[in-house]
Every structure is written in C-alpha cells, then in structure tokens.
Residue frames as a rotation matrix with the C-alpha (Angstrom) as fourth column:
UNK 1
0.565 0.825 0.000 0.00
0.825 -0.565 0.000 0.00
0.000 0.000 -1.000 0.00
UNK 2
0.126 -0.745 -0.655 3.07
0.418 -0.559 0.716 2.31
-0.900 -0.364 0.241 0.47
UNK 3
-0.778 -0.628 0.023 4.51
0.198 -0.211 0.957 2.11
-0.596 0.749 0.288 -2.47
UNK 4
-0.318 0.575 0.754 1.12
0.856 -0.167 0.489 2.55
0.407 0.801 -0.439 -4.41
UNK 5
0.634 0.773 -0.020 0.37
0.773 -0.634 -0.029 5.71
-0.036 0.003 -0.999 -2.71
UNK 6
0.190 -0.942 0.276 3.74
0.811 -0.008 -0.585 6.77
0.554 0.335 0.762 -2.43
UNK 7
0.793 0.610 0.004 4.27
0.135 -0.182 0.974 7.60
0.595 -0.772 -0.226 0.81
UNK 8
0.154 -0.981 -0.115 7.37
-0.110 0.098 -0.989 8.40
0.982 0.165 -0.093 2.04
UNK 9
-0.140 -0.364 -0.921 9.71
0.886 0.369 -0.281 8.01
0.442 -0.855 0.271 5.55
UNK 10
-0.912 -0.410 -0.012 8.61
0.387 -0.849 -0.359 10.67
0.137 -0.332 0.933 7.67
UNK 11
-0.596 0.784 0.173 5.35
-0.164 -0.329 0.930 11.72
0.786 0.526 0.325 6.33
UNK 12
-0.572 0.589 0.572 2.09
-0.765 -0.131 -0.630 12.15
-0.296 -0.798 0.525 8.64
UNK 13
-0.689 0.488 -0.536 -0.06
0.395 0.873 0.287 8.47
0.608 -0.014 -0.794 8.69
UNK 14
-0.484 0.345 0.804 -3.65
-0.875 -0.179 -0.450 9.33
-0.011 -0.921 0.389 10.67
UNK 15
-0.739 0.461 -0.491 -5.25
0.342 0.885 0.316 5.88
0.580 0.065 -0.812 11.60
UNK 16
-0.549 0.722 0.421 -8.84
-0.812 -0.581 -0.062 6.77
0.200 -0.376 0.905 12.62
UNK 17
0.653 0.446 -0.611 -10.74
-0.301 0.894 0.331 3.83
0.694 -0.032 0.719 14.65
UNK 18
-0.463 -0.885 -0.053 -6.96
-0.586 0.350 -0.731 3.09
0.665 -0.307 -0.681 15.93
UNK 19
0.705 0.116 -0.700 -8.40
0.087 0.965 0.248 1.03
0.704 -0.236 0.670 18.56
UNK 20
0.816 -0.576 0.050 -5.39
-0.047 0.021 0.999 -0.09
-0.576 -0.817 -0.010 20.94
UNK 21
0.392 -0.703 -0.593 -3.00
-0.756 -0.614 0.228 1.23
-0.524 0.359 -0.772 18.36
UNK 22
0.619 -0.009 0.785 -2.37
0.252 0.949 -0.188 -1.92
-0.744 0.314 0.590 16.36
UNK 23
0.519 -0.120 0.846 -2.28
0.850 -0.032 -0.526 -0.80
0.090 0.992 0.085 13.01
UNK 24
0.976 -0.197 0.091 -0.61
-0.205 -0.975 0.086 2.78
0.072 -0.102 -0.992 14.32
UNK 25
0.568 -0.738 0.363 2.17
-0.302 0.224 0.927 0.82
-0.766 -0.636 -0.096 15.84
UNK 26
0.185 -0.580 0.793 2.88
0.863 0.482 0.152 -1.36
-0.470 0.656 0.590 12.51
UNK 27
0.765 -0.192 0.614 2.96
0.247 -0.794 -0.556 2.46
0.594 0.577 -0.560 10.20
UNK 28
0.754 -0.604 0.258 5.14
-0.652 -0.643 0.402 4.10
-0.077 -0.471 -0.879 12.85
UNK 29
0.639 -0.429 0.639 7.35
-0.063 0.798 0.599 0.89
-0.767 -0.423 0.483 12.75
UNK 30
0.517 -0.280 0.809 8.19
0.849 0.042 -0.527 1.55
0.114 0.959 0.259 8.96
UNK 31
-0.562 -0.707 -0.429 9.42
0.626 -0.703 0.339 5.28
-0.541 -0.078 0.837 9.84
UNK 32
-0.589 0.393 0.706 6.24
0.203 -0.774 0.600 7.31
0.783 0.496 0.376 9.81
UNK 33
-0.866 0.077 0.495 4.74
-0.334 -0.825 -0.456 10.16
0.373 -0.560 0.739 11.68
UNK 34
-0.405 0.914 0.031 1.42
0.115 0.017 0.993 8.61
0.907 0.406 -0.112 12.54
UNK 35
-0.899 0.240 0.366 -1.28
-0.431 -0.340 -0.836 9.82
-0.076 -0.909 0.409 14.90
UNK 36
-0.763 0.562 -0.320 -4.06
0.540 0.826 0.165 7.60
0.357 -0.047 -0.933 16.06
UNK 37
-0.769 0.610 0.190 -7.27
-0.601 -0.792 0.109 9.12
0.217 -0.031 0.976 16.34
UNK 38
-0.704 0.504 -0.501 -9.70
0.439 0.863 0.251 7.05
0.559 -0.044 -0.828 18.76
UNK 39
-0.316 0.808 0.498 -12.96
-0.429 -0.589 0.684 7.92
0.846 0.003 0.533 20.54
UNK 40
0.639 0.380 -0.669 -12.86
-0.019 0.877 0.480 5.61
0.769 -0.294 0.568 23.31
UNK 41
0.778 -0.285 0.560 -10.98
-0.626 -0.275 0.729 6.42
-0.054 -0.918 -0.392 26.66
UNK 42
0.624 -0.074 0.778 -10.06
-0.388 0.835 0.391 2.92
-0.678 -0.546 0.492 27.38
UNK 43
0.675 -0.507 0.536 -8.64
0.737 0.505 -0.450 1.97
-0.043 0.699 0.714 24.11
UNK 44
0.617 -0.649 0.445 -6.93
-0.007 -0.570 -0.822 4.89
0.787 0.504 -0.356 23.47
UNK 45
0.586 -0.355 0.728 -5.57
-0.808 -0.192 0.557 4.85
-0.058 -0.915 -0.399 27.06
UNK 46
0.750 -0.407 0.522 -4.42
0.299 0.912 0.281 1.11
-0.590 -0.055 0.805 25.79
UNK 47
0.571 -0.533 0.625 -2.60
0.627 -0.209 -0.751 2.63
0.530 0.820 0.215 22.72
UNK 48
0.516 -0.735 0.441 -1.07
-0.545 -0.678 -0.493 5.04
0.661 0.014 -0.750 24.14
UNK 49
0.803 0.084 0.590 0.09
-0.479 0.680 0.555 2.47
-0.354 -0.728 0.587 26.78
UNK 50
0.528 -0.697 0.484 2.21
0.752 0.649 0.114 0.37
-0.394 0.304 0.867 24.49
UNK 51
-0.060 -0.347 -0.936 3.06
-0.459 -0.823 0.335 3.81
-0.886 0.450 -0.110 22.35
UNK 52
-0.417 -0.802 0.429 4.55
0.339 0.301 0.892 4.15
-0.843 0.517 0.146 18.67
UNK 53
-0.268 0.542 0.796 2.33
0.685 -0.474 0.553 6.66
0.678 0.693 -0.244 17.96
UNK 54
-0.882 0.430 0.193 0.85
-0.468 -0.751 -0.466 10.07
-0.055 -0.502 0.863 19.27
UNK 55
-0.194 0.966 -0.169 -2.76
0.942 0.232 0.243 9.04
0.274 -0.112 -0.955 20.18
UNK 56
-0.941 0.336 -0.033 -5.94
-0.260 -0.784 -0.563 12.00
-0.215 -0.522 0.826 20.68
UNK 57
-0.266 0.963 0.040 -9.33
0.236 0.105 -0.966 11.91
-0.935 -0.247 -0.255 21.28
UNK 58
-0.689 0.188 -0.700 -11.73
-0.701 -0.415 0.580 12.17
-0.182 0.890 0.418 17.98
UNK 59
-0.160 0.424 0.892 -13.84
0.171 0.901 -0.398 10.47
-0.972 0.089 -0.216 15.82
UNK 60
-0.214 -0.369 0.905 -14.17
0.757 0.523 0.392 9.91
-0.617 0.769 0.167 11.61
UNK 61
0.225 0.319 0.920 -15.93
0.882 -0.469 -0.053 13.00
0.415 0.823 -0.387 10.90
UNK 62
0.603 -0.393 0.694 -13.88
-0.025 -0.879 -0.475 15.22
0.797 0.269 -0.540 13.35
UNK 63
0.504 -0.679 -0.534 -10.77
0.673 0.696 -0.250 13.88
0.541 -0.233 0.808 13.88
UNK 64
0.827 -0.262 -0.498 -9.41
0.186 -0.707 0.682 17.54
-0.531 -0.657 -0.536 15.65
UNK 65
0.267 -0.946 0.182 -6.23
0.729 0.322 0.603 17.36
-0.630 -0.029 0.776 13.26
UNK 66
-0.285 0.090 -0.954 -5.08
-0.420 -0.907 0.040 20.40
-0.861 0.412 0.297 11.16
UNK 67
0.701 0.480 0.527 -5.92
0.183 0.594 -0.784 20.53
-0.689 0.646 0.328 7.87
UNK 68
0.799 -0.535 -0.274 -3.59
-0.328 -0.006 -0.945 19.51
0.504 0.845 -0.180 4.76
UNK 69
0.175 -0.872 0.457 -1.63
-0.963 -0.054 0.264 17.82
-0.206 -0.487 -0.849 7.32
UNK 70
0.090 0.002 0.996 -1.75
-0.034 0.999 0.002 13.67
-0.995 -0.034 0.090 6.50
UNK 71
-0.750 -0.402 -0.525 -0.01
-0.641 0.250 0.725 12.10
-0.160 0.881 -0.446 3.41
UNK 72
-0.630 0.214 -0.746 -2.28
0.020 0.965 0.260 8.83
0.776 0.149 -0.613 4.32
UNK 73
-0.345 0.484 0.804 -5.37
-0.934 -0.096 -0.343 8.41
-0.089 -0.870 0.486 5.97
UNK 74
-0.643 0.238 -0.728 -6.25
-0.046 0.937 0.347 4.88
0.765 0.256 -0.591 7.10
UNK 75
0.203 0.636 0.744 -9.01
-0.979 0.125 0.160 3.24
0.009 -0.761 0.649 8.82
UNK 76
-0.737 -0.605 -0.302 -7.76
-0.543 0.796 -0.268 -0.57
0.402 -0.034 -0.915 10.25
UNK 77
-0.594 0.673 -0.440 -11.22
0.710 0.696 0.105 -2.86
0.377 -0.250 -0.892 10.68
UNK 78
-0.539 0.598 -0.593 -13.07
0.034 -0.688 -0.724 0.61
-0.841 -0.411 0.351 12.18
UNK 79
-0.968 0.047 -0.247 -14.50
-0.117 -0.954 0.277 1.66
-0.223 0.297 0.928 8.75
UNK 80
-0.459 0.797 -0.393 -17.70
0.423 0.584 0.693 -0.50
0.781 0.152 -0.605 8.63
UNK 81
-0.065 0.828 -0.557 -18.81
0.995 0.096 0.027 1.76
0.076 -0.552 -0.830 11.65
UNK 82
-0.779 -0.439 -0.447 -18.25
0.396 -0.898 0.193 5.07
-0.486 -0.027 0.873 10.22
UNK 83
0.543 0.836 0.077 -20.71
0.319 -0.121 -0.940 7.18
-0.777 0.535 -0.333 8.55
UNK 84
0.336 -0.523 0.784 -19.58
0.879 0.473 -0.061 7.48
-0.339 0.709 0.618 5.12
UNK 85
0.662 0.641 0.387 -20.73
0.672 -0.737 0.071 11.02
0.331 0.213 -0.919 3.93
UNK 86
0.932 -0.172 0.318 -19.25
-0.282 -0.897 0.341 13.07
0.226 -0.407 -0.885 6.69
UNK 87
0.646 -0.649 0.402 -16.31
0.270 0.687 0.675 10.64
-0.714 -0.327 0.618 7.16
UNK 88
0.136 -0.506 0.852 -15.09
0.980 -0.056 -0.190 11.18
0.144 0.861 0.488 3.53
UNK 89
0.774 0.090 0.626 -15.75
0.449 -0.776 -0.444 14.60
0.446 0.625 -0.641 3.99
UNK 90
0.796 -0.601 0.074 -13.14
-0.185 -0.124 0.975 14.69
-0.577 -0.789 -0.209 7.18
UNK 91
0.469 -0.649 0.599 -10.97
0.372 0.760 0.533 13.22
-0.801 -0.027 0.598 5.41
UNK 92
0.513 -0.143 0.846 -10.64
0.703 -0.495 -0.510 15.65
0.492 0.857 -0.153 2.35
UNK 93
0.720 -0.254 0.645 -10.14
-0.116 -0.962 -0.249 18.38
0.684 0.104 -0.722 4.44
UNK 94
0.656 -0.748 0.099 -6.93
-0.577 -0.413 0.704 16.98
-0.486 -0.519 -0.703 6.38
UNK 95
0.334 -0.644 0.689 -4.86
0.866 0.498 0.044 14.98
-0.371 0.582 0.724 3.58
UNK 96
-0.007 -0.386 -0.923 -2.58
-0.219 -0.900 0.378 17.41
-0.976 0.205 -0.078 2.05
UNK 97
0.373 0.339 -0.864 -3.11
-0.892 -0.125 -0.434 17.82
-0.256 0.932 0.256 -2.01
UNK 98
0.485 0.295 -0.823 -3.07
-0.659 0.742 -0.122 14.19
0.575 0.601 0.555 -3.61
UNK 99
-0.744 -0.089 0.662 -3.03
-0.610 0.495 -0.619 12.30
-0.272 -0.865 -0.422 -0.33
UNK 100
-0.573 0.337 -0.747 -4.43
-0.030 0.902 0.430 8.78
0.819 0.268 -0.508 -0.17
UNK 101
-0.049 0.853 0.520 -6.74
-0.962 -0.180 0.204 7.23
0.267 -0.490 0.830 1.44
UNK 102
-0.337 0.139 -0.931 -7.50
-0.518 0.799 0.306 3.58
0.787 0.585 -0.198 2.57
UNK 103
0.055 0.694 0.718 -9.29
-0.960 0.236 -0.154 0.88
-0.276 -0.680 0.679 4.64
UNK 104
0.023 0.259 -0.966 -9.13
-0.575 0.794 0.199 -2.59
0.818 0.551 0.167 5.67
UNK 105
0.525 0.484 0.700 -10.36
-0.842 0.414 0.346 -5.53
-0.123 -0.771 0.625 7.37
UNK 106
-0.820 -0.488 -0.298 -8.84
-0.443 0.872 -0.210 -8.95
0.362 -0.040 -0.931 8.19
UNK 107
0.664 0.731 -0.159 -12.88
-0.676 0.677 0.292 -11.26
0.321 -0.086 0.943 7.90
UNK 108
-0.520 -0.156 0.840 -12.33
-0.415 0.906 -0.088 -14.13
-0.747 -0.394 -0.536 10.10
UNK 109
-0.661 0.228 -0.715 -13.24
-0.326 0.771 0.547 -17.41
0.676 0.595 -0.435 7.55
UNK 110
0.194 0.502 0.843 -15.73
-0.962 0.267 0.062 -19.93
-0.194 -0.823 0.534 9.13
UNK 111
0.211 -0.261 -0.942 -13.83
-0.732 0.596 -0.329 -22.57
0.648 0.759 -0.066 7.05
UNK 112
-0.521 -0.267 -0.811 -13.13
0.255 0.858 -0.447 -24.55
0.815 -0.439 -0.379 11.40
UNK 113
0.113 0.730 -0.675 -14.62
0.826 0.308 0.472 -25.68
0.552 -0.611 -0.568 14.17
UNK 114
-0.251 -0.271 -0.929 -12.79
0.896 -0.427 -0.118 -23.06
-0.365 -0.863 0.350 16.26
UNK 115
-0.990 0.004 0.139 -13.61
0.043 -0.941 0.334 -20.27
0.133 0.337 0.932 14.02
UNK 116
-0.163 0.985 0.049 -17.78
0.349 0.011 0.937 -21.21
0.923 0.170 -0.346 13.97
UNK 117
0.306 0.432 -0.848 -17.66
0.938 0.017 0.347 -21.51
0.165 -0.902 -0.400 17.67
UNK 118
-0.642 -0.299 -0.706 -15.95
0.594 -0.776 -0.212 -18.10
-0.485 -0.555 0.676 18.13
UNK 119
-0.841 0.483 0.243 -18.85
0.070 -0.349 0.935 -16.74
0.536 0.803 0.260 15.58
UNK 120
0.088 0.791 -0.605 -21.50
0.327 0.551 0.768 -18.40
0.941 -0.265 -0.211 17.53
UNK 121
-0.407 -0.201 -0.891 -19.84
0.908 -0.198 -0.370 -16.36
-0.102 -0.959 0.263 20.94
UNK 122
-0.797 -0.128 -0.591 -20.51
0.385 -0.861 -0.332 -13.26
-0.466 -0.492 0.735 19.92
UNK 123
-0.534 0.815 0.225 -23.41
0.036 -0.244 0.969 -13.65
0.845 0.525 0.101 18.35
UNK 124
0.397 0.584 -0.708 -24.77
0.695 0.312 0.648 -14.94
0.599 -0.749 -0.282 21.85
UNK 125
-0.151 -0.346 -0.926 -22.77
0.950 -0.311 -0.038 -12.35
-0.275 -0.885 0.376 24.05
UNK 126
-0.901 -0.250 -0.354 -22.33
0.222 -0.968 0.120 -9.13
-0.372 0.030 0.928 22.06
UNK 127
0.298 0.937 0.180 -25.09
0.500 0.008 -0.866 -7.11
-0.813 0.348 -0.466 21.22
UNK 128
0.270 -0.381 -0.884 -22.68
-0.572 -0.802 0.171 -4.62
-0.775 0.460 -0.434 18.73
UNK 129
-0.712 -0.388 0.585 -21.89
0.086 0.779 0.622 -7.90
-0.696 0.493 -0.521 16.65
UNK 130
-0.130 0.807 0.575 -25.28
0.870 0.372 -0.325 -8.05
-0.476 0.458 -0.751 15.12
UNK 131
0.663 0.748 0.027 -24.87
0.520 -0.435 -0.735 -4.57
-0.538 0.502 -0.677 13.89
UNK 132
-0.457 -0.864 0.211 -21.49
0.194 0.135 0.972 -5.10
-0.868 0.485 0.106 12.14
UNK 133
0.677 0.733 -0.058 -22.19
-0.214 0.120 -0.970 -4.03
-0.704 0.669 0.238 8.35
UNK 134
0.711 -0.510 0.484 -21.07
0.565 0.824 0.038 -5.98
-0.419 0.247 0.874 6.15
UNK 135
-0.339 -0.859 -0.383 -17.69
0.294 -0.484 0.824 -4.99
-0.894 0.167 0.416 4.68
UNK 136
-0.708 -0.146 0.691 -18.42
0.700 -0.018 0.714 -5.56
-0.092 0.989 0.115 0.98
UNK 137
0.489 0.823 0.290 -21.35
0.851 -0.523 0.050 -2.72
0.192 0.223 -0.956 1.49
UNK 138
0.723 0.086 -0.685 -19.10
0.376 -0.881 0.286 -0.28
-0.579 -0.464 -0.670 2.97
UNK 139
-0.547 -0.646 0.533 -16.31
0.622 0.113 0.774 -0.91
-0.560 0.755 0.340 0.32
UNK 140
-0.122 0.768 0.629 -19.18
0.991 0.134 0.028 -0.54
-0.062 0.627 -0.777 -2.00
UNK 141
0.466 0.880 0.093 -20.51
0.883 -0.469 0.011 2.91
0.053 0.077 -0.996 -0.72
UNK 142
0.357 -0.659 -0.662 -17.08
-0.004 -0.710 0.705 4.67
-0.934 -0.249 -0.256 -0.37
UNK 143
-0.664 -0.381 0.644 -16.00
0.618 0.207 0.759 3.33
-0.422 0.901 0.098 -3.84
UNK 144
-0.473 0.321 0.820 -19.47
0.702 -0.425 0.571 5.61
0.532 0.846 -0.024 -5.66
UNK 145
0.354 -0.051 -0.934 -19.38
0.697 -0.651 0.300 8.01
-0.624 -0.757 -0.195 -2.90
UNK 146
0.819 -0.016 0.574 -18.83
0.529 -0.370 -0.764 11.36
0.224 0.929 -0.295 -4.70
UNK 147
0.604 -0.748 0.276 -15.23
-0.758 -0.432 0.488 12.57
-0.246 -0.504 -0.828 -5.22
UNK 148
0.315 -0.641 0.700 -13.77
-0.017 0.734 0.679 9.06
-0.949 -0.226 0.220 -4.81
UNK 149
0.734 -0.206 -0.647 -10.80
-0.677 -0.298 -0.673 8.51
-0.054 0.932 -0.358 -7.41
UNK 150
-0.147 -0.877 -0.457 -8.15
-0.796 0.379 -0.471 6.36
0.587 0.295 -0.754 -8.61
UNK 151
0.423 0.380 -0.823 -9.72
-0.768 0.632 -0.102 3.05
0.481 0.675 0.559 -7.18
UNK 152
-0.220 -0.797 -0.563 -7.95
-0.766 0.498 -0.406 0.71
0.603 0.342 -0.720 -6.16
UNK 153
0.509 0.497 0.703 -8.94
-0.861 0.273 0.429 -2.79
0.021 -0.824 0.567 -4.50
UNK 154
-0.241 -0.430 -0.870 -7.74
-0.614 0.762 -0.206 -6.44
0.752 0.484 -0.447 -3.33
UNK 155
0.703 0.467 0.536 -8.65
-0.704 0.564 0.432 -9.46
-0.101 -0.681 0.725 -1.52
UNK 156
-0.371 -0.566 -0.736 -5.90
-0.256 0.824 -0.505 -12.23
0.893 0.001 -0.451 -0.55
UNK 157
0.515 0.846 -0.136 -5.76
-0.313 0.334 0.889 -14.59
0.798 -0.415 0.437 2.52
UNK 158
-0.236 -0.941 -0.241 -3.90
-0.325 0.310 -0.893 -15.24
0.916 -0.132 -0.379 5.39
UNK 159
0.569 0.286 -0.771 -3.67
0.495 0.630 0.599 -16.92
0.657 -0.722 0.216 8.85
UNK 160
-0.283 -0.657 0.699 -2.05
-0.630 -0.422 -0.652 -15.95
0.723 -0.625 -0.294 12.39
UNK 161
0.247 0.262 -0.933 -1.93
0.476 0.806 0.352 -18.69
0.844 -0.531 0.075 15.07
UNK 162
-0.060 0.025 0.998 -1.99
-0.658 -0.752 -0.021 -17.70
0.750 -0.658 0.062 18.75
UNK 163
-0.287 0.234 -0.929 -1.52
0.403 0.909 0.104 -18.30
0.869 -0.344 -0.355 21.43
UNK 164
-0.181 0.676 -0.714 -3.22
0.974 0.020 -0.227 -17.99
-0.139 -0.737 -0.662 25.01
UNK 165
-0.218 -0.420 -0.881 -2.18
0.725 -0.674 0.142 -14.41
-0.653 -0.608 0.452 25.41
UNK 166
-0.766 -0.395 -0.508 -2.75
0.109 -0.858 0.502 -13.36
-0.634 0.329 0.700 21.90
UNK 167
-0.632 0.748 0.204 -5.86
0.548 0.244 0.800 -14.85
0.548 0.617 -0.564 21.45
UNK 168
0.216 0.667 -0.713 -7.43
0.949 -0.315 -0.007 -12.98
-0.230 -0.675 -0.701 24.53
UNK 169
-0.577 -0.448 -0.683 -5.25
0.187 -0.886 0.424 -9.81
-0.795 0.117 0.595 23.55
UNK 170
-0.919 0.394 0.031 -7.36
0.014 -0.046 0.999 -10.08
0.395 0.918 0.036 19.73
UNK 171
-0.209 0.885 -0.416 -10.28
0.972 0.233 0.007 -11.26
0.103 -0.403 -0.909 21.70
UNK 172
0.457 0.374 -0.807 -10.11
0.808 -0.554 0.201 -7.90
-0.372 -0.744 -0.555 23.36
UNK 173
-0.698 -0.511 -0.502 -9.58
0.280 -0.840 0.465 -5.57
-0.659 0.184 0.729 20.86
UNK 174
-0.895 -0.116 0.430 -12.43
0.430 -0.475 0.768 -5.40
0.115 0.872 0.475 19.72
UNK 175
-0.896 0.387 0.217 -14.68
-0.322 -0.904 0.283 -2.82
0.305 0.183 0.934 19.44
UNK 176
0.052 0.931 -0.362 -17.78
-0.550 0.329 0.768 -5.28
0.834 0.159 0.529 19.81
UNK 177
0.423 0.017 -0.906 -16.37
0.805 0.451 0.385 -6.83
0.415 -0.892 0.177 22.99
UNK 178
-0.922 -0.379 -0.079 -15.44
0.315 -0.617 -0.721 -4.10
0.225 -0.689 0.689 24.69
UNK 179
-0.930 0.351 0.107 -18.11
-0.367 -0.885 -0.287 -2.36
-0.006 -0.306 0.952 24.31
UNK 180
-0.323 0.546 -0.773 -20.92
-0.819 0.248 0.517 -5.03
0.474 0.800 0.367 23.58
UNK 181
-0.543 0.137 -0.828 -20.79
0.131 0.988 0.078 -7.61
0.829 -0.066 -0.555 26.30
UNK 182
0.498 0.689 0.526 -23.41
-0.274 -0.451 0.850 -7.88
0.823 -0.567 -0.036 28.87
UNK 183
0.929 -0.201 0.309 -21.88
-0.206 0.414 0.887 -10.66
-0.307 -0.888 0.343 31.04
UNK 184
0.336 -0.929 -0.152 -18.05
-0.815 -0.206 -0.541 -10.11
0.472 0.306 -0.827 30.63
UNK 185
-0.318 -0.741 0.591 -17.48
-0.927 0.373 -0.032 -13.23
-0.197 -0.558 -0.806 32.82
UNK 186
0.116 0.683 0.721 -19.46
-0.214 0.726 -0.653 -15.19
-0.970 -0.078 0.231 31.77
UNK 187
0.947 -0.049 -0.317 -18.02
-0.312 -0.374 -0.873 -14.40
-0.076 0.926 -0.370 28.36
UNK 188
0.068 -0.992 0.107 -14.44
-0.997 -0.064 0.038 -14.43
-0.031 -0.109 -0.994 29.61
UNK 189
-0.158 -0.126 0.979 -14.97
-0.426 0.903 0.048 -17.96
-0.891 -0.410 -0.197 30.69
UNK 190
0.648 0.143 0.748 -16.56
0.380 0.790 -0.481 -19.37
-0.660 0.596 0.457 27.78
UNK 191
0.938 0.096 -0.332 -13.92
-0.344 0.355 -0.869 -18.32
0.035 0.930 0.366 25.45
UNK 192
-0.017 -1.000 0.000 -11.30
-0.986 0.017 -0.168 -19.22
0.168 -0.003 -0.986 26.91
UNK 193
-0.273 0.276 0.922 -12.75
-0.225 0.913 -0.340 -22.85
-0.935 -0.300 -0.187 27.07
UNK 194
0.849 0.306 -0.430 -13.29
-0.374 -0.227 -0.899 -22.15
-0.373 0.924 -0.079 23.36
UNK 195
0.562 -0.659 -0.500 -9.63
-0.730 -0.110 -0.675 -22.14
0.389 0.744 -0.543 22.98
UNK 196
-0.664 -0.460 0.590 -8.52
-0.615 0.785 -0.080 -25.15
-0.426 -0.416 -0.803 25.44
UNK 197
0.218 0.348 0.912 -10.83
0.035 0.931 -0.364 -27.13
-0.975 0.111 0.191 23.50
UNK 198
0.973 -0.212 -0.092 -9.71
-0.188 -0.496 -0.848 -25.81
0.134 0.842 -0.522 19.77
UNK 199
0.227 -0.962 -0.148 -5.49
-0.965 -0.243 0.097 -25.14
-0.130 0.121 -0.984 20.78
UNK 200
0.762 -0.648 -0.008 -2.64
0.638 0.752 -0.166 -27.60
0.114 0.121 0.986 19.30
UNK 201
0.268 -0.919 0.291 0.45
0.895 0.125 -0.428 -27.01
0.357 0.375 0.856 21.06
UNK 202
-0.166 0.297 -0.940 -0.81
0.797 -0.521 -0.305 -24.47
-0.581 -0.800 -0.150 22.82
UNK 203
-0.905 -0.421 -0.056 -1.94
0.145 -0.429 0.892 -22.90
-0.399 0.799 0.449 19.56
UNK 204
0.283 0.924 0.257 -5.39
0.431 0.117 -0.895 -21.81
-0.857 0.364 -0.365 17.82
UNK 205
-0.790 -0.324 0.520 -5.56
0.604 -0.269 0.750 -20.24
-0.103 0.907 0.408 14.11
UNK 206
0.484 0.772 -0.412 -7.45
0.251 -0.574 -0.779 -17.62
-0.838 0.274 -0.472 12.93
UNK 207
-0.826 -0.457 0.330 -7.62
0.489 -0.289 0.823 -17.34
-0.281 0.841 0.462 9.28
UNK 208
-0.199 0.081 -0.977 -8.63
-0.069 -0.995 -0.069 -14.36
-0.978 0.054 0.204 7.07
UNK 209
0.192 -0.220 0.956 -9.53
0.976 0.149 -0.162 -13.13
-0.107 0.964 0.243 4.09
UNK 210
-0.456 -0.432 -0.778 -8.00
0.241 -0.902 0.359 -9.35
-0.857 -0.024 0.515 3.76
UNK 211
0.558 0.191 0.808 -9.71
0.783 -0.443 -0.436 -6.80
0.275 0.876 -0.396 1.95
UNK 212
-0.318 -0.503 -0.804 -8.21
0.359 -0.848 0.388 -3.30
-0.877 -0.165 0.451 1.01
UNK 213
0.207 -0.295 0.933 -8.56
0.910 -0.291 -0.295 -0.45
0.359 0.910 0.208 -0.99
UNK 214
-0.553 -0.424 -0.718 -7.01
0.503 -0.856 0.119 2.56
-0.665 -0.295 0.686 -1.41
UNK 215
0.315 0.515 0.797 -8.40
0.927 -0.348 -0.142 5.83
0.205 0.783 -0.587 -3.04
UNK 216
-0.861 -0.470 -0.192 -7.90
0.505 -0.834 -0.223 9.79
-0.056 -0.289 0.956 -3.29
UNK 217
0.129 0.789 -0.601 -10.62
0.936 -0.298 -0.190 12.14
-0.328 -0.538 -0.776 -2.73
C-alpha cells in the first residue's frame, strides 16, 4: 500500500478507529509520523500504553487534526462503523493535495470448528456484533461516494496462530467486545474454554480473508 500511494519516511499516517494502536504501531514501525485518532478512553488509554504513535481523542468525521496535514489516511477494521458522507468529507479536508486514502479488514473465515464456535460467541454475548455491516457494502458505498478517485482494491488470505495471550489480547480488541458484552465473565470464561478445547500445542488459528482499498478524494 506504500509504495502505491507513495508515501514516504517521515510523512504524517492518521489511523482513525486506531483502537489499541495496532495498526498505528505497525505504520510508525516503517518510519512514519502517525497519529491515532480514537474515541474511546479505554482503548486509546491502551494505545497510548504500548506507544509508537501520538494518540488524541476524535472520531471519523472530526478527527481535531489540522488541515492539509496527512499524506495517508487509514481506517484498520473501524471503517464498517463510520458514517460514510461526513467521514469522507473529514478526510478531504486533512490529507494534504493528492493524499491517499484507505481501509481494511482482516474477515475471520468460518472454514473450522474453532472459528464457527468463536462466531456463535458473539453472536450470543455481544449485542454490537449483530450490527457489524457488512464490509463488501461499505467498500461498495465509499467506492461511488462522490469525489472518490483512482480506485484501487484487493482481496488475498492469510492466517495468524496464537496463542493464550494473543488470542485474549485479539479477543479484546475489539470494538464489539469491549463495548458489547453484557456478562463479561461469563463471556471471559466461555472463550477461553473455546480455545482449550480448539489449541494444538498451545496454539489456535485464525484465518482471514484481507480486503483493502485505497483511493484519493
């Protein structure tokens, strides 16, 4: 995605959504400026926690940042709960003149047992799960959203085994369990019996299919 937007070392990166600074952490890792922009206390209080980014309070359609200041604005798994409209329009007015744009998600498959049953948790626990929209619509509605230029999409697949620590760490980053469960212990408990009945080796898999696309505005 760098190299197609043609981003350099240095340059401002804002990740809106950031979350507990995931995706902020991998951009700053490469040797770029990037500020995380999260609406949530708690998470952002996590991000800034680990660091490798400036973290500040915001949210997609006013993110507080100057304007014409971001080579690259990204949203990392967040943009499926933005509005689109005023989102895009945030986003024009702090990229500096033919700044990029882009968004993606890492879809969990349902292709094993351990992936159905972790489907089948948060359908039963979270209530924010059930109003997840689907990716390929929001793709969809930013792509003939007016303005949007130069395109650009892909889907591939990939996998990341885990273990204890980094399945509960994933577990708990997101947005729908944080904020979505009724009975957090009663939750806690059952997936982590999810994954002692699922781990080899002290190991589970979650696999993916990655979308992305990038555009300019």
């Amino acid at each position: 995605m760098l190299a197609t937007s043609g981003v350099r070392s240095g340059e401002r990166v804002v990740d809106v959504g950031c979350g507990t600074g995931i995706s902020a952490r991998l951009f700053a890792a490469r040797g770029l400026d990037v500020v995380g922009v999260e609406p949530n206390d708690a998470m952002r209080a996590a991000a800034a926690a680990h660091g490798g980014a400036r973290y500040v309070k915001g949210d997609s359609a006013a993110t507080g940042l100057p304007a014409g200041s971001a080579a690259l604005v990204v949203a990392a798994q967040a943009f499926h709960w933005f509005e689109v409209g005023p989102t895009l329009t945030e986003f024009r007015r702090i990229l500096k003149p033919g700044g990029w744009c882009a968004a993606f998600w890492n879809d969990r498959t349902m292709d094993t047992p351990f992936l159905r049953g972790y489907d089948a948790l948060l359908r039963e626990h979270s209530t924010e799960y059930k109003q997840v929209r689907s990716k390929a619509d929001t793709l969809e509605a930013i792509r003939t959203s007016a303005g949007v230029r130069d395109w650009t999409a892909a889907r591939f697949p990939n996998a990341q085994p885990m273990d204890r620590e980094a399945f509960l760490g994933r577990v708990y980053s997101s947005s729908y369990v944080v904020h979505g469960v009724a009975r957090p212990e009663e939750f806690r408990a059952a997936v982590e019996a999810l994954f002692d009945a699922h781990a080899v080796d002290g190991r589970a898999e979650f696999r993916y299919l990655t979308e992305a696309a990038c555009w300019r505005l």
